[in-house]
C-alpha positions in Angstrom: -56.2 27.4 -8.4 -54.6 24.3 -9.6 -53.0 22.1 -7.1 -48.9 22.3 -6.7 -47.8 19.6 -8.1 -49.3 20.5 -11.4 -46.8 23.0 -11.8 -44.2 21.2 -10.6 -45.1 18.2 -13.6 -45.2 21.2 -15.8 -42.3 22.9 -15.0 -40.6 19.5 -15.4 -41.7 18.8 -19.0 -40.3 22.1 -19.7 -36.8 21.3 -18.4 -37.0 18.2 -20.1 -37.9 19.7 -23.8 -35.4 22.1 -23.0 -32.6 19.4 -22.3 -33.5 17.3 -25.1 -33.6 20.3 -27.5 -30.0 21.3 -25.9 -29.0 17.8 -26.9 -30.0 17.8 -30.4 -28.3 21.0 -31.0 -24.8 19.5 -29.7 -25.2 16.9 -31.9 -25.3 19.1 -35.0 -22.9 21.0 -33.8 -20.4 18.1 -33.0 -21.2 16.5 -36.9 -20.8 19.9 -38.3 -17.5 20.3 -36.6 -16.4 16.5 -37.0 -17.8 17.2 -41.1 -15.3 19.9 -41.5 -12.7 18.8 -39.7 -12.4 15.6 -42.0 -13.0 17.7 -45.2 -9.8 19.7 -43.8 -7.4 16.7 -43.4 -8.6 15.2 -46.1 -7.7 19.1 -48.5 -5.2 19.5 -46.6 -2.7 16.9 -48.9 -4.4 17.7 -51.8 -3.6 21.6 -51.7 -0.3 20.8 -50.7 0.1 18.0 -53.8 -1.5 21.1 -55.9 0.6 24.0 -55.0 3.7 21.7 -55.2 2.5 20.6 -58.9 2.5 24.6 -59.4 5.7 25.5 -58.2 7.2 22.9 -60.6 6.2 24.3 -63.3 6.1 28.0 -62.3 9.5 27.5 -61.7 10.7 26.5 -65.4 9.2 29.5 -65.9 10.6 31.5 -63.7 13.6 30.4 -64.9 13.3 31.1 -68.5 11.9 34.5 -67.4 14.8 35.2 -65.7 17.0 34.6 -68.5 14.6 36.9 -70.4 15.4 39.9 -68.1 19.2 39.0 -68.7 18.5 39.7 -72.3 16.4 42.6 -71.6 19.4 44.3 -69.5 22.2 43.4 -71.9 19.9 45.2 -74.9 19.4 48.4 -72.8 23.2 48.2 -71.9 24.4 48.1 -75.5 21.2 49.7 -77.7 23.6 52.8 -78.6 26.9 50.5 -80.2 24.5 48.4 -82.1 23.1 49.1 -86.1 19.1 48.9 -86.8 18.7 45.7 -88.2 20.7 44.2 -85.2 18.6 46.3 -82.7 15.3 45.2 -84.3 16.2 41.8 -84.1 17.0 42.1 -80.5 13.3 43.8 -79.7 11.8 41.1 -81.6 13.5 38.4 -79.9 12.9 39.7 -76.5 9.1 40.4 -77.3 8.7 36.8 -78.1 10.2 35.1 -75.4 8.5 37.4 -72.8 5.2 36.8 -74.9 5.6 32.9 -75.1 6.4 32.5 -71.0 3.0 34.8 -70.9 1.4 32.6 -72.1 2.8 29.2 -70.8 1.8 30.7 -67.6 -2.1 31.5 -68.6 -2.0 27.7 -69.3 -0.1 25.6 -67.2 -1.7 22.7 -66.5 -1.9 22.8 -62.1 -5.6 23.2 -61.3 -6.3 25.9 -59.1 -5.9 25.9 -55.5 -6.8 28.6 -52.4 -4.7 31.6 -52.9 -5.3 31.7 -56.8 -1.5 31.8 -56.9 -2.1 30.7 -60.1 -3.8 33.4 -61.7 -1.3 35.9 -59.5 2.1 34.2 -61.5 0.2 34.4 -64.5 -0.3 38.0 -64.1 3.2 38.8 -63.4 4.5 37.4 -66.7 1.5 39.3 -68.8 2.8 42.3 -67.2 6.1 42.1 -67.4 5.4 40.9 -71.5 3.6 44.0 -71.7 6.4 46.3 -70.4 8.7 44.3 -73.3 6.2 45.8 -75.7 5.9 49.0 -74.7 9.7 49.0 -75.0 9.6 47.7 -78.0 7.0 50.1 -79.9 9.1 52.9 -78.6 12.4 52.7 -79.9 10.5 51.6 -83.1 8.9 55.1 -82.8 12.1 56.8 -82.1 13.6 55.4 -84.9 11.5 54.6 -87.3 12.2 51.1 -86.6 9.9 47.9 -87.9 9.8 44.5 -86.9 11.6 42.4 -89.2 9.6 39.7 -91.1 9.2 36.0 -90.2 11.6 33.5 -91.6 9.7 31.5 -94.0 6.7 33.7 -94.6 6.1 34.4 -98.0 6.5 37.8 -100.2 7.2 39.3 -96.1 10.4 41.2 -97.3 8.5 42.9 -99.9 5.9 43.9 -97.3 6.0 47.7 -96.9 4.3 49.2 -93.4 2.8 53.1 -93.5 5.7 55.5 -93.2 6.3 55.8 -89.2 5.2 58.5 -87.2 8.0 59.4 -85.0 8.1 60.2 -81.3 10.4 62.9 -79.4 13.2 61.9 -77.3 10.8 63.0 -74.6 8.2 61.2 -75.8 10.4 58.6 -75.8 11.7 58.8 -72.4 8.6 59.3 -70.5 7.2 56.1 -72.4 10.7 54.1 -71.2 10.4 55.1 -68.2 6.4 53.8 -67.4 7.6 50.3 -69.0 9.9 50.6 -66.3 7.7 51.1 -63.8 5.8 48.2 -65.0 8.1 45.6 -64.4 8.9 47.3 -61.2 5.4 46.6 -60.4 5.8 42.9 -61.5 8.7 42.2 -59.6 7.1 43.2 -56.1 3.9 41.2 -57.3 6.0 37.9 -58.0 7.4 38.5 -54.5 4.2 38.9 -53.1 2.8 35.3 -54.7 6.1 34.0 -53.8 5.7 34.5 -50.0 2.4 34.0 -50.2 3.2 30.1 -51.8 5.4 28.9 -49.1 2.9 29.5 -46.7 0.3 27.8 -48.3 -0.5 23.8 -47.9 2.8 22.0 -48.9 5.3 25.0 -48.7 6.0 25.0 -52.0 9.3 27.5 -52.9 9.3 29.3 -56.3 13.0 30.6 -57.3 13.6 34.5 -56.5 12.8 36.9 -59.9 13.5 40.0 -60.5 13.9 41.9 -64.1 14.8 45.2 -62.9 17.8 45.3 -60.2 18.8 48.9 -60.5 16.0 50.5 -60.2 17.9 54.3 -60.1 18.6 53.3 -63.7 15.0 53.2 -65.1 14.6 57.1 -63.5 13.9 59.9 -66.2 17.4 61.4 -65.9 19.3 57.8 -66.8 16.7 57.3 -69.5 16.7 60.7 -71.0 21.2 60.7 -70.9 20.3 57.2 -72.5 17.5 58.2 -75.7 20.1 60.9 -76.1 23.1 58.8 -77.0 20.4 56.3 -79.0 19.7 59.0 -81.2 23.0 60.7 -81.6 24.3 56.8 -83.1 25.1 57.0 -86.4 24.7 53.1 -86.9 21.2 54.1 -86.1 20.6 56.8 -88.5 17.6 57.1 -91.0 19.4 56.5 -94.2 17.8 56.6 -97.5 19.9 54.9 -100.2 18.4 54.1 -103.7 20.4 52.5 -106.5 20.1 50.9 -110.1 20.7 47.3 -109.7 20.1 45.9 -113.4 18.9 48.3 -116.5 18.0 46.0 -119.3 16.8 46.9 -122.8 15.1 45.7 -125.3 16.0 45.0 -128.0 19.5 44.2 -126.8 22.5 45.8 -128.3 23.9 44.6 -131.4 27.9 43.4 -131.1 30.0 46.4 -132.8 31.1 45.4 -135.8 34.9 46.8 -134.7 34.8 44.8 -131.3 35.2 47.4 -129.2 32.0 48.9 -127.7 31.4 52.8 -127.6 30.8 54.1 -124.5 27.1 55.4 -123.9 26.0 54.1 -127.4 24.3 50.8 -128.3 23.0 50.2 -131.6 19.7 48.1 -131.7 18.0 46.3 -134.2 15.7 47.4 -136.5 12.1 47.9 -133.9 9.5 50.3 -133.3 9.4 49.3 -129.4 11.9 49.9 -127.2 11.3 48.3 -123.8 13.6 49.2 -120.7 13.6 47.3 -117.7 15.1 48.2 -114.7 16.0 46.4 -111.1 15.5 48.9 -108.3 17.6 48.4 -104.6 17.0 49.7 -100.9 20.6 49.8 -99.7 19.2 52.3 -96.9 17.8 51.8 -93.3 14.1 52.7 -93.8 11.2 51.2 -96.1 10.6 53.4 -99.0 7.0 53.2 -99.8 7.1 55.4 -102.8 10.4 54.2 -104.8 10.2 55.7 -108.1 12.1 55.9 -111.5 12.2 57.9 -114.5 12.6 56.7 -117.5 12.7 59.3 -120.5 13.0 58.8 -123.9 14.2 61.7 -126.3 14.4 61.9 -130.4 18.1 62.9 -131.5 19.2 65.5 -132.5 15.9 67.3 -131.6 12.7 65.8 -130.7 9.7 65.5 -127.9 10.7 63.4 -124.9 9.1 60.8 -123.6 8.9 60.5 -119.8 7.3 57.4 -118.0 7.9 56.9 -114.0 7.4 53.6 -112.4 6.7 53.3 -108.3 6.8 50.7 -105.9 7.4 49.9 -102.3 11.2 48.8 -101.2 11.8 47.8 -97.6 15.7 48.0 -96.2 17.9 45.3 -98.1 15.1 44.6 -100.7 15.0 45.0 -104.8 12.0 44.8 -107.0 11.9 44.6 -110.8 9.8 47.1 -112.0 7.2 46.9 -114.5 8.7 47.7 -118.2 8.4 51.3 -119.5 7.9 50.9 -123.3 8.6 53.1 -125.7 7.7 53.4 -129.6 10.7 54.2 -132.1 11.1 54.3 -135.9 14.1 52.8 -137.3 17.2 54.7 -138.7 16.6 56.8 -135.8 19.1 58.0 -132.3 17.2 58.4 -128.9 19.0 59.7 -125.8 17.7 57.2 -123.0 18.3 58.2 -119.3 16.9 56.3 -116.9 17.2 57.8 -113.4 16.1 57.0 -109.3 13.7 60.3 -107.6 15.8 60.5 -104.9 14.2 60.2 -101.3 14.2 63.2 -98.9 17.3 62.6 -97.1 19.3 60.9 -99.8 22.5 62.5 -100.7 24.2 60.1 -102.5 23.4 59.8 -106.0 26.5 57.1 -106.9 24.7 54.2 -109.0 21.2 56.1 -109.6 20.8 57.2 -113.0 22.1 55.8 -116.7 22.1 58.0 -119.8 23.3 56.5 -123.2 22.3 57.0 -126.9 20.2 53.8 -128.5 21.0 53.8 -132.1 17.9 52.1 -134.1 19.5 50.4 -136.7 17.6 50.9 -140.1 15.2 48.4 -141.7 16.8 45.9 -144.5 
């Protein structure tokens, strides 16, 4: 058996390993904590200078988003009282402001910071640019509405979409209401971010913003009393109003040898082509995709007529010069000419769409 005090030397070097590895741990542990407390104070002004940066720029933003929603409210207010082209105007005006602060927000220029309040803001003006869309599409569906072409861009007024399929007014409604519902969402989200930025290094404040303030009024029995009264407006009718703007032929009339013209006859010069052009109109609401004349042709007294059609598309407020419809003709000869618009389902009017008169060939010399 070894003598005492060998255990006592070992028992020793054991305390003494055990102290010194005690010692070395402290250490590490007092750099680790010394290590991140300096990395803290020395983020702690740099969030702050981030989330500052942030919340000046959010809060042009915010600004200019809250004007949108003022726009937004005075539209739904007054969408009953106002005429088609006005509306359509409004809904495309609307859709691009709330699609421009979208994406302003994906790309302001504050890096990111903790929180990702960022990305949060960000998400609350792609949602609430959404919700303008979804509005948007649906009173076009209700109403056969289309959004009106961009100042500037070439041949756009004589650019004619697919005839619109057209939604209920509960269709409607039930879509009105889910935009609604979206920017209800967004609102409570921007609040969220809001709170959750003046807590964060710097206490930076955004301004308050909220698109929908009466919420009640965004419920299905508001919206419903609302779709009805949209499409009971007769400034927002589907009209369909097709007219003769210019009917030109040639030859041109000869000047009557008395001075006085007779009505529904012109007497041409000697030919055997006959050309009639004519300059169609879209006084209506709606595009016509299918516009189409008639023009017939018919030997006098008694005779085969002639019929050619011409077609093209017409949005609301446009014309469009259709392509000639010739016709071959002997001298010494009468023709009845009538020239006349199809009429559109829905058209009732026929004031201005169809000319008749008698060309008189004059003979050959």
């Amino acid at each position: 058996m070894p003598p005492l005090s060998t255990h006592r030397r070992a028992r020793r070097r054991s305390r003494r390993r055990l102290i010194t590895l005690s010692a070395c741990f402290l250490i590490v542990v007092a750099l680790l904590v010394g290590g991140v407390t300096q990395i803290g104070r020395q983020s702690g002004p740099f969030d702050a200078s981030v989330n500052r940066s942030f919340a000046a720029q959010a809060t042009t933003l915010a600004l200019q988003s809250n004007n949108t929603s003022v726009f937004l409210r005075r539209l739904m207010k007054d969408v009953q009282s106002q005429d088609r082209r006005t509306l359509e105007a409004g809904l495309d005006t609307l859709t691009a402001q709330a699609d421009q602060e979208a994406a302003a927000a994906e790309n302001l220029a504050s890096p990111s910071a903790p929180g990702d309040v960022q990305g949060e803001f960000a998400a609350v003006l792609a949602e609430r640019a959404d919700g303008v869309r979804s509005l948007r599409s649906t009173f076009d569906d209700l109403l056969g509405l289309r959004p009106l072409p961009l100042f500037g861009s070439p041949g756009a007024e004589d650019t004619i979409g697919a005839p619109p399929t057209l939604v209920s007014p509960a269709q409607a409604t039930d879509r009105i209401v889910a935009a609604g519902t979206v920017l209800v969402r967004a609102d409570r989200s921007y609040t969220t971010l809001r709170r959750a930025l003046a807590r964060l290094a710097g206490h930076a404040r955004l301004p308050a913003s909220k698109w929908i303030t009466a919420s009640d009024d965004w419920q299905s029995g508001p919206i419903a009393t609302e779709v009805a009264l949209v499409t009971s407006s007769a400034t927002l009718q589907v009209t369909h109003r097709l007219v003769l703007r210019v009917v030109k032929v040639t030859p041109p009339a000869l000047p009557s040898p008395t001075g006085a013209a007779t009505p529904g006859l012109s007497v041409l010069s000697p030919t055997t082509n006959v050309l009639v052009q004519v300059v169609l109109s879209n006084l209506g609401s709606v595009d016509e995709p299918h516009a189409s004349v008639q023009f017939q042709l018919t030997p006098q007294p008694t005779g085969t007529a002639v019929t050619i059609t011409r077609t093209a598309g017409l949005a609301p407020a446009g014309s469009v010069s259709l392509s000639p419809a010739s016709f071959k003709v002997k001298p010494a000869t009468n023709y009845q000419l009538t020239v006349a618009v199809v009429l559109p389902a829905g058209q009732t009017d026929a004031t201005g769409t169809s000319l008749s008169e008698v060309l008189q060939i004059a003979p050959s010399t």
